[in-house]
DOTITOR-545762 format. One record per residue: x, y, z of N, C-alpha, C, CB in turn; residue in three letters. Coordinates in steps of 0.2 Angstrom, whole numbers, plus 5000, padded with zeros to 4 digits. Glycine has a CB too. Layout:
BEGIN
XYZXYZXYZXYZALA ...
//
This chain:
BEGIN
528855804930528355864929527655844932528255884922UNK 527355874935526555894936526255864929526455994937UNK 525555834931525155804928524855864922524555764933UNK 524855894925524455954922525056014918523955994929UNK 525555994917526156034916526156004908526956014922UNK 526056074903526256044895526756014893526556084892UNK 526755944888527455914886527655994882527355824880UNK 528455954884528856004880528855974871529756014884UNK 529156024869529455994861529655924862530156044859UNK 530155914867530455844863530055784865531255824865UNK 529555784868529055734870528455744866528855734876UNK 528155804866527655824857528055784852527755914853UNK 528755774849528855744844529055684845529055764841UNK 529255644852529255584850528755554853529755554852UNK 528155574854527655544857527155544848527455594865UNK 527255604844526855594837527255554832526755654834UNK 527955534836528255514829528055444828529055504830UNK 527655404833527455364835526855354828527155374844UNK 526555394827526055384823526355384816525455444823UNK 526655414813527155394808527355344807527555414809UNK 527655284814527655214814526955184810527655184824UNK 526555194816525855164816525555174808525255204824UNK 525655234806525455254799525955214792525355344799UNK 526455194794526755154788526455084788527555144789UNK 526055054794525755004791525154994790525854954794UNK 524755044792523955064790523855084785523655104794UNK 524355124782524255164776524655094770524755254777UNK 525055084770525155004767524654954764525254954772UNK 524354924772523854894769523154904767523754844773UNK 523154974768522455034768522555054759522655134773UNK 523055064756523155074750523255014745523455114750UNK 523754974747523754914743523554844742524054914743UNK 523154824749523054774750522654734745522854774755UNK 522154774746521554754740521854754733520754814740UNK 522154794732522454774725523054734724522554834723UNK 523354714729523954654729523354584731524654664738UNK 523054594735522454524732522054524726521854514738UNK 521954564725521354554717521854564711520754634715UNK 522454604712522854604705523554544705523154694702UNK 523754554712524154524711524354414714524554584713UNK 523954444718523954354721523254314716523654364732UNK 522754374715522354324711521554304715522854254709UNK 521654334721521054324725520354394722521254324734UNK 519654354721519254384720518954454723518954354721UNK 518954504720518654574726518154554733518054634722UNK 517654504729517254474734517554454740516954414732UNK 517954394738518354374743518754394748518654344742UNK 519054434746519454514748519354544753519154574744UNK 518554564749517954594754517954564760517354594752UNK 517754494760517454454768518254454771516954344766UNK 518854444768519254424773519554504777519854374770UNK 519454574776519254624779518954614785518954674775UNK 518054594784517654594787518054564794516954574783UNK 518054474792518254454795518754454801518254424793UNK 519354464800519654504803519654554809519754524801UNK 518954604806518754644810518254614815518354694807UNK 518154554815517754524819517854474825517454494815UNK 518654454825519054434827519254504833519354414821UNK 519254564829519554634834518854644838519754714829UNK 518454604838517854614842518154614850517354544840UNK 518554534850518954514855519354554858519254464854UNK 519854574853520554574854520654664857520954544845UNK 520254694853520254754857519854774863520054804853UNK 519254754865519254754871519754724878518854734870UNK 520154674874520454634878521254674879520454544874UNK 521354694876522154734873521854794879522254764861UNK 521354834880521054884885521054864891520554894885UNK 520754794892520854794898521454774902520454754900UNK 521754724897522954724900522854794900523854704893UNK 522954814897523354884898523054924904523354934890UNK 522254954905522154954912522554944917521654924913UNK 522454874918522754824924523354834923522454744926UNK 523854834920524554834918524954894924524654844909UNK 525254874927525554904933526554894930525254844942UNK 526854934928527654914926527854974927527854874919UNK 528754974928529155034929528955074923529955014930UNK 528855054916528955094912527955114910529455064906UNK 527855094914526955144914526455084911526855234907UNK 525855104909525455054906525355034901524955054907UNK 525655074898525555064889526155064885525155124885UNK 526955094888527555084884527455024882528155094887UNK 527754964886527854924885527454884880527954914889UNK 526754904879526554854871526654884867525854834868UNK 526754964867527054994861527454954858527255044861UNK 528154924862528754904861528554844856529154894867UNK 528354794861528054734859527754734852527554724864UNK 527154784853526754774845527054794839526054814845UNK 527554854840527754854834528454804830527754914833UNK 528454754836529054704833528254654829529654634842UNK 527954634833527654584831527254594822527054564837UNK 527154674823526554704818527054694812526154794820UNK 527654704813528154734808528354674804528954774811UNK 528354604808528554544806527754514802528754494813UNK 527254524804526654514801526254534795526454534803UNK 526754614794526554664788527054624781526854744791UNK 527354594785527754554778527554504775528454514779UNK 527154464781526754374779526254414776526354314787UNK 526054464777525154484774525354514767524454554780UNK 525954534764526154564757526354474755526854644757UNK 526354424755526754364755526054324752527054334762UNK 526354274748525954234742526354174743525854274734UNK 526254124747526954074747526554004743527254054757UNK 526054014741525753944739525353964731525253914747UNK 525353924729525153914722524453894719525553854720UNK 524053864724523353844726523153894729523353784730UNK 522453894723522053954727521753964731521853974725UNK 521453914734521353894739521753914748521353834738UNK 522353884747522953894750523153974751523253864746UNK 523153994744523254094744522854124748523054124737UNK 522254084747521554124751521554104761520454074746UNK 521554034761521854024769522554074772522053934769UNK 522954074767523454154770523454204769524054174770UNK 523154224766522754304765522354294773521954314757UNK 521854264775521254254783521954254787520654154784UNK 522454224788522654204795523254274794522954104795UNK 523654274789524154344789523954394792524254364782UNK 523054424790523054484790522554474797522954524782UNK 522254434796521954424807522654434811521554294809UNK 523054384809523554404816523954464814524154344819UNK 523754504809524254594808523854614811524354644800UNK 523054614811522754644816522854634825522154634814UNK 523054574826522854564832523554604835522754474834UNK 524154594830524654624834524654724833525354594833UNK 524254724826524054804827523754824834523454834822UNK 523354804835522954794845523554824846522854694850UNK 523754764849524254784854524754844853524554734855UNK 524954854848525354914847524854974848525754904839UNK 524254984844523855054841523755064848523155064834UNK 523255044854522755034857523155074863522454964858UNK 523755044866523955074870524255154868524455034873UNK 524455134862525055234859524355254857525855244850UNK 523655274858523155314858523055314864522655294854UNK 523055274869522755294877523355344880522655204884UNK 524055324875524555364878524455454880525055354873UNK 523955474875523855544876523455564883523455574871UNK 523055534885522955534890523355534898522755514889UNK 523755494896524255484901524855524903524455434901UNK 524955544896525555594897525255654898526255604891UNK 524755684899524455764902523655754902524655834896UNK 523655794907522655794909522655874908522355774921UNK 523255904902522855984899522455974893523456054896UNK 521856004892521555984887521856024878520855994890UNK 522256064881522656084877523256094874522656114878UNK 523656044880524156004877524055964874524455974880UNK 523355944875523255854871523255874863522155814873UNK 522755924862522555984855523355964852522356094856UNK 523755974856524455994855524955944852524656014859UNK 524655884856524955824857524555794851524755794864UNK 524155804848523655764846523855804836522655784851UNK 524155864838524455894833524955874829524655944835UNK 525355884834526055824833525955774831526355804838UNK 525655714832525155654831525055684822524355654836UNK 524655714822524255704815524955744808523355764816UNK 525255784812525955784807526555734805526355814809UNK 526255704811526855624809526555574804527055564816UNK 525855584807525555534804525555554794524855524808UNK 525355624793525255624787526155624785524855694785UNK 526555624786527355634787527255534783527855644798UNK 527055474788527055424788526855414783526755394791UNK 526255424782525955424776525955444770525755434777UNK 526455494768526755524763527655474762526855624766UNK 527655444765528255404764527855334761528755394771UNK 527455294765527055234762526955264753526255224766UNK 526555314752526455334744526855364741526055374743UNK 527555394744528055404738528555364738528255464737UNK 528455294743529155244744528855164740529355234754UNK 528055154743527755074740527855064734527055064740UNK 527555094730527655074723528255074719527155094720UNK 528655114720529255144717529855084719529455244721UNK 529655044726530055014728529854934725530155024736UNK 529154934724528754884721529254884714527954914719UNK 529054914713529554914704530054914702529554964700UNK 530554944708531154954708531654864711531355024713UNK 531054824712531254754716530954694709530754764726UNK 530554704706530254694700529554674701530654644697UNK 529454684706528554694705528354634707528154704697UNK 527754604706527354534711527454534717527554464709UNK 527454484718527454484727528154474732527054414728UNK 528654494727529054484728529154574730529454434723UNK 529254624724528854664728528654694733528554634729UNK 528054664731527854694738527954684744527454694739UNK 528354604745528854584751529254664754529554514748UNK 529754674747530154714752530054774752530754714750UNK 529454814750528954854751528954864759528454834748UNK 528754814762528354794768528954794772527854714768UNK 529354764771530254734775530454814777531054684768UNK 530654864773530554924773530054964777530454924768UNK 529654954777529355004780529254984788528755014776UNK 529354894788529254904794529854894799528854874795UNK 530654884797531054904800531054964802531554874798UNK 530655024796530755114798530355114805530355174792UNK 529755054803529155074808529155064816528455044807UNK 529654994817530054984824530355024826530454924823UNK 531155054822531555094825531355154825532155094822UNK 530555194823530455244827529955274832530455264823UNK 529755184833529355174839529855184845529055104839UNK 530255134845530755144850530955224854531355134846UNK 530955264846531155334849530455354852531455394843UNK 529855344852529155364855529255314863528355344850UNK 529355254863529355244870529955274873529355174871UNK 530655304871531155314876531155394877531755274873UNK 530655404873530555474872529855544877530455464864UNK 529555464878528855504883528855454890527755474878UNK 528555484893528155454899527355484902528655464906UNK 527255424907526555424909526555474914526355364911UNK 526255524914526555584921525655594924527155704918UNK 525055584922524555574924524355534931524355544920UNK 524355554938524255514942523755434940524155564948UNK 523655394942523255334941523155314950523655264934UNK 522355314948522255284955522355224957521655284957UNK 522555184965522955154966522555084966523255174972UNK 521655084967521055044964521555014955520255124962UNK 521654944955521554924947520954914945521854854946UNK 520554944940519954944936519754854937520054964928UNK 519354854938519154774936518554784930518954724943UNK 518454714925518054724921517354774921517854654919UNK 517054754928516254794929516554874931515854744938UNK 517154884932517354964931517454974927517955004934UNK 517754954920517754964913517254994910517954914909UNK 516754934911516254944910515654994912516254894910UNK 515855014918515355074922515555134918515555084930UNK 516555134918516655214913516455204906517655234911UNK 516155164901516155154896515455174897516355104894UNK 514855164900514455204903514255244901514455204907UNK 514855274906514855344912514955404904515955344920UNK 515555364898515755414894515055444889516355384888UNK 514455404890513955434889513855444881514055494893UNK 513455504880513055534874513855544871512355604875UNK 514255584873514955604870515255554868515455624873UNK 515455524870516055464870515555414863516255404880UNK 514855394863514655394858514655454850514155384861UNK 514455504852514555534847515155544844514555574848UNK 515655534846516455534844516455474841517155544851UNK 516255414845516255364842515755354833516055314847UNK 515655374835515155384826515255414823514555394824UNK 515855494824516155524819516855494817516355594821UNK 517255454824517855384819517455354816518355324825UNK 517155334817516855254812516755284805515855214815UNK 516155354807516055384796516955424795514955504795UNK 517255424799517655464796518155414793517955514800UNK 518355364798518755304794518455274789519055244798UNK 517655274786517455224784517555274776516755184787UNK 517755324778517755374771518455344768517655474772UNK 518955374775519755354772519555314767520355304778UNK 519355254772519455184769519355164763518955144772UNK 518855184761518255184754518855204749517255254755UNK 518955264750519455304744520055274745519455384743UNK 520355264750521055244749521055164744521455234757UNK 520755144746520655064743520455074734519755014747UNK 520155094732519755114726520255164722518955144729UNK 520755214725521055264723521555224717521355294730UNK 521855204719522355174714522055144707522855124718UNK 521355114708520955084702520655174698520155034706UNK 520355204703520355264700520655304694520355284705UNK 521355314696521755324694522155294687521955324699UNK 522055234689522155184683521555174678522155114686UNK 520955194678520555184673520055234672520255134674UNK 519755254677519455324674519955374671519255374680UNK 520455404675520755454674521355434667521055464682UNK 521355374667521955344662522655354660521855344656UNK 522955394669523655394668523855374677524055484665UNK 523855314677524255284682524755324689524555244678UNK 525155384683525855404686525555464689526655424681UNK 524755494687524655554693524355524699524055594690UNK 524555454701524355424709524855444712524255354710UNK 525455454710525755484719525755554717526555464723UNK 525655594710525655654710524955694717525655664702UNK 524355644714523855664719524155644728523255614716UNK 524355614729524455604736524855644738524755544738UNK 525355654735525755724737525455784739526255744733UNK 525155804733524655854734524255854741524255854729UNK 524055774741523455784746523755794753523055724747UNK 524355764753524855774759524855854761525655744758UNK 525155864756525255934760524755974762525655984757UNK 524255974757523656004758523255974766523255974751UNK 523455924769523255914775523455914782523155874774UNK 524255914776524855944785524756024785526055934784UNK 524356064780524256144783523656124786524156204778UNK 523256104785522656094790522656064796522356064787UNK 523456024798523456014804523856044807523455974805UNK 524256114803524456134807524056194809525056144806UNK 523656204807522956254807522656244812522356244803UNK 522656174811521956154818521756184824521956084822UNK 522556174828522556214834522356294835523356204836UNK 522356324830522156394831521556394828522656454829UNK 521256354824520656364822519956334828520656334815UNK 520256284830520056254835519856304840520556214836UNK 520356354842520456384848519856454848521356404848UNK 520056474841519356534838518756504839519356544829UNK 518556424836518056414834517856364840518056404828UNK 518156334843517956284846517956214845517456304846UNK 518156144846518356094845517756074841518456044850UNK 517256074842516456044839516356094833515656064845UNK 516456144833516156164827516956194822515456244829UNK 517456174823517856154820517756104816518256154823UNK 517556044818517455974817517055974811517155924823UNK 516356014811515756034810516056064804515256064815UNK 516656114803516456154796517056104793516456254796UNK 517556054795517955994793517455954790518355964799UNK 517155934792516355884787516155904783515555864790UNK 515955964783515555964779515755994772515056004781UNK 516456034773516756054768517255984763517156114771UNK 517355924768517755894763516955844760518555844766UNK 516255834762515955804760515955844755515555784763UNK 515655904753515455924747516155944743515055984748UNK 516655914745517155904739516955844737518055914741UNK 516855794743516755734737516155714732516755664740UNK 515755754735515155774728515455774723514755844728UNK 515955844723516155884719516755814713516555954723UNK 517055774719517355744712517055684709518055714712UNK 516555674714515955634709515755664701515155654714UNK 515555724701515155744697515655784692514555774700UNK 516255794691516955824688517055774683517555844694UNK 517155774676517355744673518055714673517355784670UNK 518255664668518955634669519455674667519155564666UNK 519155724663519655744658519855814663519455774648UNK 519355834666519655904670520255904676519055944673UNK 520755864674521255854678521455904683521655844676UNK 521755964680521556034685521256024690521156074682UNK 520556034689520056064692519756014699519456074686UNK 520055934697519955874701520455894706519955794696UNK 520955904704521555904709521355964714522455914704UNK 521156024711520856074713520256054722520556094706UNK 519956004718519356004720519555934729518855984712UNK 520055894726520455864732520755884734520755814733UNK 520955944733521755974740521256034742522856014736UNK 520556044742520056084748520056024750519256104746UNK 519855974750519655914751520255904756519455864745UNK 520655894755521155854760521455904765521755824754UNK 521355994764521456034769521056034776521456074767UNK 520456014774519956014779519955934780519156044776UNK 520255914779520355834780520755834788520955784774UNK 521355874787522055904792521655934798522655984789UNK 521055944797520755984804520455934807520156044804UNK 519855894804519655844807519955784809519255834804UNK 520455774807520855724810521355744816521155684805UNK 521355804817521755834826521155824830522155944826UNK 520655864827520155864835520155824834519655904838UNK 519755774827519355714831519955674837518955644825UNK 520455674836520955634839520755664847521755644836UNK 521155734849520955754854520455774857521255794853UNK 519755724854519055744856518955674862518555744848UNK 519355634861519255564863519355574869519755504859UNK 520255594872520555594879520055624882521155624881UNK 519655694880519055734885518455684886518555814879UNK 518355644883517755574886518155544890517555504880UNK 518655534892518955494898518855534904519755464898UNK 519055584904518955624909518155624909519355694908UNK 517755644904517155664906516655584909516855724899UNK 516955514909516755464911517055454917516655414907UNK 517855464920517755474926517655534932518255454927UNK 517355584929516955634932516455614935516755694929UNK 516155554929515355544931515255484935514855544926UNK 515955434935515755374938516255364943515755304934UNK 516955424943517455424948517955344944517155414957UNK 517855314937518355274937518855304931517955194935UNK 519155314930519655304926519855244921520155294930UNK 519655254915519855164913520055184903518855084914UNK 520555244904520955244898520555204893521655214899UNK 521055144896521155074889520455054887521754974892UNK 519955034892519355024888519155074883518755024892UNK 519055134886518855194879519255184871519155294883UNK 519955164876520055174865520155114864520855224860UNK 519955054868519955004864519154994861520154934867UNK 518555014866518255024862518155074854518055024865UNK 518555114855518555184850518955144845518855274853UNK 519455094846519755054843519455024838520055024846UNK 519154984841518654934838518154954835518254894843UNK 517855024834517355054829518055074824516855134832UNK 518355104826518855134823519055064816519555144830UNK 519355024819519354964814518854934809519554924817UNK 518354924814517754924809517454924805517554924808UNK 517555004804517255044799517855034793517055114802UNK 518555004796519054994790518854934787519854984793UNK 518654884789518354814787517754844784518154754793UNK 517454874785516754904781516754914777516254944782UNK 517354994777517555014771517854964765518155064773UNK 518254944766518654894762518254834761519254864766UNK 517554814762517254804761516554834757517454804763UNK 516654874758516054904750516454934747515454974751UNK 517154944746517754954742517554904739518554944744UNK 517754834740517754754735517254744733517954694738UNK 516854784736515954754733515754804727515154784741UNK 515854854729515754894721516154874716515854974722UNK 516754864718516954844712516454744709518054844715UNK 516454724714516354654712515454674708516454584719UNK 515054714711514454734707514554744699514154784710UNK 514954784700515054834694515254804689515454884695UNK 515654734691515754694686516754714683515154704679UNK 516954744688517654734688518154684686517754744694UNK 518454684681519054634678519454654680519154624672UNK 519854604685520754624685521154624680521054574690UNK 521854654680522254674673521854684667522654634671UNK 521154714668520854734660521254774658520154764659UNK 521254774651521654844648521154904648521854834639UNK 520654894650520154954652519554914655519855004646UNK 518954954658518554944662517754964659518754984669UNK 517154934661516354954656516555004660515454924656UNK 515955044658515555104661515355094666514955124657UNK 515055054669514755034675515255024678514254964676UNK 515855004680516554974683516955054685516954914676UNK 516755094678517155164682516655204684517755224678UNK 515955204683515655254689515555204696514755294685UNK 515555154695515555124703516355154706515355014702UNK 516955154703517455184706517555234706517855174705UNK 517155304703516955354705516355374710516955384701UNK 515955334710515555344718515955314723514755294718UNK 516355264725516755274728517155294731516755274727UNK 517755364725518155414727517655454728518655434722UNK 517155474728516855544729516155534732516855584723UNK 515655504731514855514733514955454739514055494726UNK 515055434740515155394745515355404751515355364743UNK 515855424751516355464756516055534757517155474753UNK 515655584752515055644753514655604758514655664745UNK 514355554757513555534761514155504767512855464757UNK 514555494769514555474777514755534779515055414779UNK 515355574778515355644779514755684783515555674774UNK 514555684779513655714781513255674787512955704773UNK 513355624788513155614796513755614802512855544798UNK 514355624800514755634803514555704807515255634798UNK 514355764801514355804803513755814806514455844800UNK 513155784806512555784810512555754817512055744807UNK 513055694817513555674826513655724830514455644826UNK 514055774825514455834830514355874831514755864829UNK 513755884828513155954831512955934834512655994829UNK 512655864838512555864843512955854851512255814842UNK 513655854848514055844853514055894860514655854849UNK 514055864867513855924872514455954875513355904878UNK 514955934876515455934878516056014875515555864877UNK 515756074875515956124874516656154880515256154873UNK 517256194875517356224879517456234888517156254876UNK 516856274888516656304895516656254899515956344895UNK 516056194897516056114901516656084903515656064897UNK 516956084899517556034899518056074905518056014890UNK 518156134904518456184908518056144917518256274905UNK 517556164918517356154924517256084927516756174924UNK 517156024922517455954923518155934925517355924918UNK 518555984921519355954922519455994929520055974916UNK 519156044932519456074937519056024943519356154937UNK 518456004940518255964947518555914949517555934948UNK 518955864944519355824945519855844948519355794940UNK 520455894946520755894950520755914958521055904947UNK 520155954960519755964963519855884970519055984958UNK 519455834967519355784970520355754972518855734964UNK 520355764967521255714966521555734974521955754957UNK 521555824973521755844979521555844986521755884979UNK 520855834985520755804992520955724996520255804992UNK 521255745004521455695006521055625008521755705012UNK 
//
């Protein structure tokens, strides 16, 4: 097919099934990590905290570097299958060592917590980095992408609705500790390999690519070139994962000690699930009414003022809390399609302006915020708790210990939201523009 020709259905879904992979091991160590290190291995929130950070620090390298292979990468099955393949053997084998407590010394516990979950990330790299630049490559319609990027965010909440009604139920049903949470992880990541497979055998790269390989000082010119946009997008991923982050981490404590019934934690996720697969299957036509930018814009600002709202909602009004997260989690489903499909319009609009092409730098950089803000998040996750004077396995928690895990779940994730939404109203890259850019490009392409 023509570059510019719609994926059909069966490449929409094996190209989103992909995220579904990618979301059984993000959503994993997104929900349970911190709490398999503080409750169950025995390591400090503090500690917790820095080995997040660290990690992310380490992806300083690794994603930029994971951008530029894949750039320069020239093979029969395109530029980015092939790590897909790769990364989710390596990530799947990794996701087991970082749920894994093999040593007795706590010392020892703490040196494989650093090295487990540094190299889960390094091989996340390689798997996430390339199946994000993949949208680009399998169509230059900015409406397939919407589309593409649709599909995406159904799998992924799909993914993600299996991690929360499969982890703990398998936790328990295996007898709990670290043992566990071993075959938790064994699980999920033999699902997350064999359905990667189906996304590499299932898409291709039909984008022409120029016959020029990028070299570093081109990466770096499109990275440029993506301007005030490719910035702006980048600071709505960063506040928008650093919200995930914040409440997925803190969520399960939430639940455990404010609320004081444990078993409404996957009742809540379920809810949130669905509440967020209508919102991404919304996106596309609301999007279309309103526009990507100010779609994004009324997605911010409506799930920020839900988290006000469960800020300041009692523990007992259960109802009204659940009420007040599945607004929250509908308007969740919109912002996470465009922002996705907001990204591939910066590559086009940085080789319009510099004539380079360089995919893999844009989302390794967008990667690398992208993660960051997961280390940050998870990070003031472990910090509030370690201020607040948090006790693991207490039979309950002070006053200070559950309103720090209700700022948290809710005012926290409100105040980044809100510059989220102040990013996106500045966003220039409307409609009409992007229309007149994609046509000068291919404009150029055709010329001899």
């Amino acid at each position: 097919m023509s570059q510019s020709t719609k994926p059909t259905t069966s490449v929409n879904m094996a190209y989103g099934a992909g995220d579904l992979a990618i979301n059984l091991h993000f959503n994993s160590v997104l929900l349970m990590l911190l709490f398999f290190y503080t409750d169950v291995v025995g390591i400090s929130p503090a500690t917790a905290g820095t080995i997040f950070v660290v990690a992310r620090i380490v992806d300083a390298v690794t994603d930029p570097m994971m951008g530029w292979i894949a750039d320069r990468t020239r093979t029969s099955m395109g530029r980015f299958r092939p790590y897909i393949l790769l990364g989710a053997f390596l990530t799947g084998v990794l996701l087991v060592a970082t749920f894994s407590a093999p040593f007795e010394e706590q010392s020892a516990k703490v040196l494989w917590a650093y090295g487990t979950y540094i190299l889960f990330g390094v091989a996340y790299t390689v798997m996430s980095i390339p199946y994000s630049a993949l949208t680009a490559a399998i169509t230059d319609d900015a409406g397939a992408r919407t589309v593409l990027s649709s599909f995406r965010m159904v799998f992924a909440t799909i993914g993600t609705l299996i991690v929360y009604l499969s982890m703990r139920p398998i936790i328990e049903a295996t007898g709990g500790g670290v043992a566990g949470f071993q075959y938790a992880a064994l699980f999920l990541a033999v699902l997350a390999f064999l359905v990667l497979v189906w996304t590499v055998r299932g898409t291709k790269e039909n984008v022409t690519l120029p016959t020029h390989v990028p070299t570093m000082r081109d990466m770096l010119a499109a990275l440029k070139g993506g301007g005030l946009p490719l910035a702006l997008v980048i600071v709505t991923f960063f506040m928008g994962m650093l919200v995930f982050t914040i409440r997925s981490a803190v969520l399960v404590y939430y639940f455990k000690y404010n609320i004081g019934d444990e078993s409404l934690f996957e009742v809540f996720l379920a809810v949130s699930v669905v509440g967020q697969l209508i919102g991404i299957v919304a996106a596309p036509f609301i999007a279309a009414r309103l526009g990507k930018m100010q779609t994004n814009l009324l997605g911010f600002v409506v799930v920020g003022i839900s988290g006000m709202g469960i800020f300041y909602t009692p523990y007992d009004q259960i109802g009204l809390l659940f009420a007040i997260m599945s607004i929250g989690s509908l308007f969740i489903g919109l912002i996470t399609v465009v922002g996705w499909s907001l990204l591939p319009d910066t590559v086009e609009y940085a080789e319009w302006r510099t004539g380079i092409r360089a995919d893999g730098a844009i989302y390794a950089v967008a990667s690398f915020f992208h993660k960051m803000s997961m280390a940050v998040g998870g990070f003031i996750g472990a910090m509030i708790l370690a201020v607040t004077d948090y006790v693991p396995k207490a039979p309950q928690q002070s006053e200070g210990a559950l309103d720090g895990i209700a700022f948290a779940v809710g005012a926290a994730p409100a105040i980044c939201l809100f510059v989220a939404a102040i990013a996106i109203y500045f966003y220039p890259l409307n409609e009409k523009r992007f229309q007149k850019i994609s046509k000068d490009l291919i404009a150029r392409k055709a010329r001899p």
